[in-house]
C-alpha positions as CSV (number, residue, x, y, z in Angstrom):
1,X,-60.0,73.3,16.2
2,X,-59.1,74.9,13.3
3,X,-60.7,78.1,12.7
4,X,-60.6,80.5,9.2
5,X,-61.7,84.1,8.9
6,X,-64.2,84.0,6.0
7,X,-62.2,86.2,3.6
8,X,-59.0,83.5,4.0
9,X,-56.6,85.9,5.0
10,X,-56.2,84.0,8.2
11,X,-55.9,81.1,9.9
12,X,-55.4,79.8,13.7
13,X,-55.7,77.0,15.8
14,X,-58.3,77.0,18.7
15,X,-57.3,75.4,21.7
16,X,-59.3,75.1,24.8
17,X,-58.6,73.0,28.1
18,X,-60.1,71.3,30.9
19,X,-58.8,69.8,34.1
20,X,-62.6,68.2,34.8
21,X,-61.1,64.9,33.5
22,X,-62.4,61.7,35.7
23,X,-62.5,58.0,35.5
24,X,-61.4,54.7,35.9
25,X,-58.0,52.7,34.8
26,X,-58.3,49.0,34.6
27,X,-56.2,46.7,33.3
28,X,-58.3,43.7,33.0
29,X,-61.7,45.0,32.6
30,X,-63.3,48.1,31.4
31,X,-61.8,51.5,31.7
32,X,-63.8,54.4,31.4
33,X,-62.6,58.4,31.1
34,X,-64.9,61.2,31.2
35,X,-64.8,65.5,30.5
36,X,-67.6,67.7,31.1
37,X,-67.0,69.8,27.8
38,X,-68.7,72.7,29.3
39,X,-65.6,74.0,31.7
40,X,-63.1,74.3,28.0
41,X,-60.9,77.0,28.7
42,X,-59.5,79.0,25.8
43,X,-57.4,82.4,24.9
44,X,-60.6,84.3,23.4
45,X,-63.9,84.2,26.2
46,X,-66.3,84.3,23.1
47,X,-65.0,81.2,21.6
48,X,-65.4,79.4,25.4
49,X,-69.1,80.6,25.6
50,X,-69.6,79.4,22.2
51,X,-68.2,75.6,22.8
52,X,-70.0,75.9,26.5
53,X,-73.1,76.6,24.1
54,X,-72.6,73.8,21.9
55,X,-72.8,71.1,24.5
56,X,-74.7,72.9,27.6
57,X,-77.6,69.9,27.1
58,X,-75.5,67.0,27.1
59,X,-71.6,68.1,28.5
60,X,-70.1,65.3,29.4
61,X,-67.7,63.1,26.7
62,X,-67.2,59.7,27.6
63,X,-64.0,57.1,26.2
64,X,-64.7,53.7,27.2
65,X,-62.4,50.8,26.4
66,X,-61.0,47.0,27.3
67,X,-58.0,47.3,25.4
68,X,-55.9,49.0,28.0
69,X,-53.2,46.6,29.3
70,X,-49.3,46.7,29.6
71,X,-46.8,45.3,27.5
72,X,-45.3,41.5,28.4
73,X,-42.1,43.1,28.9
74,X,-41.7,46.5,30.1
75,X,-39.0,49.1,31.8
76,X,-39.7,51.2,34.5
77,X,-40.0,54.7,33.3
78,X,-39.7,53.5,29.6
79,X,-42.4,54.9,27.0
80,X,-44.9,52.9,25.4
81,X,-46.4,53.8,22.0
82,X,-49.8,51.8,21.3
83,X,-53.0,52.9,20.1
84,X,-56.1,51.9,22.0
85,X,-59.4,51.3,20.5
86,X,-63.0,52.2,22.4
87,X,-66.2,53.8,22.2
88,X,-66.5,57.8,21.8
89,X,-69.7,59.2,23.0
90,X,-70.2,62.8,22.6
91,X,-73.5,64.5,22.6
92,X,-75.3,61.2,23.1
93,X,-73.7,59.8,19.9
94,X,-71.1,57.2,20.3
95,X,-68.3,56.2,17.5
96,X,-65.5,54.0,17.8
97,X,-62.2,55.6,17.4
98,X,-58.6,54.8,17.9
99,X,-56.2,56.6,19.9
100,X,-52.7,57.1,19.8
101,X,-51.4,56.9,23.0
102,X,-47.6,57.1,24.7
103,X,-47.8,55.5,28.5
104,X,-45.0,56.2,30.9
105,X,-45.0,53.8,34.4
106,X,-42.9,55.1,37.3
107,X,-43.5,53.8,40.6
108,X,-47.2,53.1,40.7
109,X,-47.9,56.3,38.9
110,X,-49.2,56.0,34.9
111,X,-48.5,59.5,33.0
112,X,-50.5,58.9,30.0
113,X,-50.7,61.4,26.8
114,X,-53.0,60.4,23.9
115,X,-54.0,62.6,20.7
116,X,-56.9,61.7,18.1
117,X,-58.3,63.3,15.1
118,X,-62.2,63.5,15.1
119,X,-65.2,65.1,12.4
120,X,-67.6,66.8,14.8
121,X,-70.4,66.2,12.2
122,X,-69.9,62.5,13.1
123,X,-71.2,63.6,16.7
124,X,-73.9,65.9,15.4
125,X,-72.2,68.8,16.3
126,X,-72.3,71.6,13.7
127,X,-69.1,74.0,13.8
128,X,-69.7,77.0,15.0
129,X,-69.4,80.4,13.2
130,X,-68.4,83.2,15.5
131,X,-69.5,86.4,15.0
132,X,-70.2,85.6,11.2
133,X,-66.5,86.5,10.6
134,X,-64.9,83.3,12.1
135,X,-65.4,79.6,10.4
136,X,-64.7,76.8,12.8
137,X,-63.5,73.7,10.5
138,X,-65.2,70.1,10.9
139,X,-61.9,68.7,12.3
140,X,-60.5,68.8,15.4
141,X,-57.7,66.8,17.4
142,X,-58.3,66.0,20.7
143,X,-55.6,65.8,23.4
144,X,-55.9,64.2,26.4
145,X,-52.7,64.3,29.4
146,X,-53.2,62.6,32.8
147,X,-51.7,60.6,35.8
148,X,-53.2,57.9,37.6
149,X,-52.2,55.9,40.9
150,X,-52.8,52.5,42.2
């Protein structure tokens, strides 16, 4: 998340992680991927208390989609570029978005990486202000980086 000390003299990046990422691959039905929001790790502890703040009554992000297949023709270990198009929901409020995805199958493991832009006023969640001195933008890219077996 993009964040702006109020005089403009500078600018940085936020970036928190999780590793509470759970869910379901399936090719022919429904796929579902969740993140509790509240266990974001960042650099600065204020800014993870603040996010933990943000969604402590409602913490868990869901994707849900039935677009996730494989390509007719496909190489082992080759990378596939496709976006994949599902329902959002964060803080109770659910969007449909579009993400752009790179797949990589090896064996019957699925490394997956997937990035998408999002306005965290379309999920009713205001941007915080730390400390008065720090302005959180209304943007923010989500990442998301996982394996799966079958």
């Amino acid at each position: 998340m993009p964040e702006t000390f109020v005089d403009g003299s500078i600018e940085a990046v936020g970036v928190g992680r999780s590793e509470r990422l759970s869910g379901t691959l399936d090719l022919t039905g429904t796929s579902e991927i969740s993140v509790d929001l509240t266990t974001f790790v960042s650099d600065q502890s204020r800014r993870d208390r603040r996010v933990n703040g943000l969604f402590a009554a409602d913490p868990i992000a869901t994707f849900r989609t039935s677009e996730l297949t494989l390509p007719a023709t496909y190489t082992e270990g080759e990378v596939y570029a496709t976006d994949i198009t599902g329902e959002l929901t964060v803080n109770s409020v659910t969007r449909t978005v579009t993400w752009s995805v790179e797949a990589r199958l090896t064996g019957n493991q699925l490394d997956v990486t997937g990035e998408l832009d999002i306005v965290l006023t379309d999920f009713e969640v205001q941007p915080p202000s730390i400390g008065g001195f720090v302005v959180v933008e209304d943007e923010a890219r989500l990442e998301v980086l996982f394996s799966a077996t079958g």
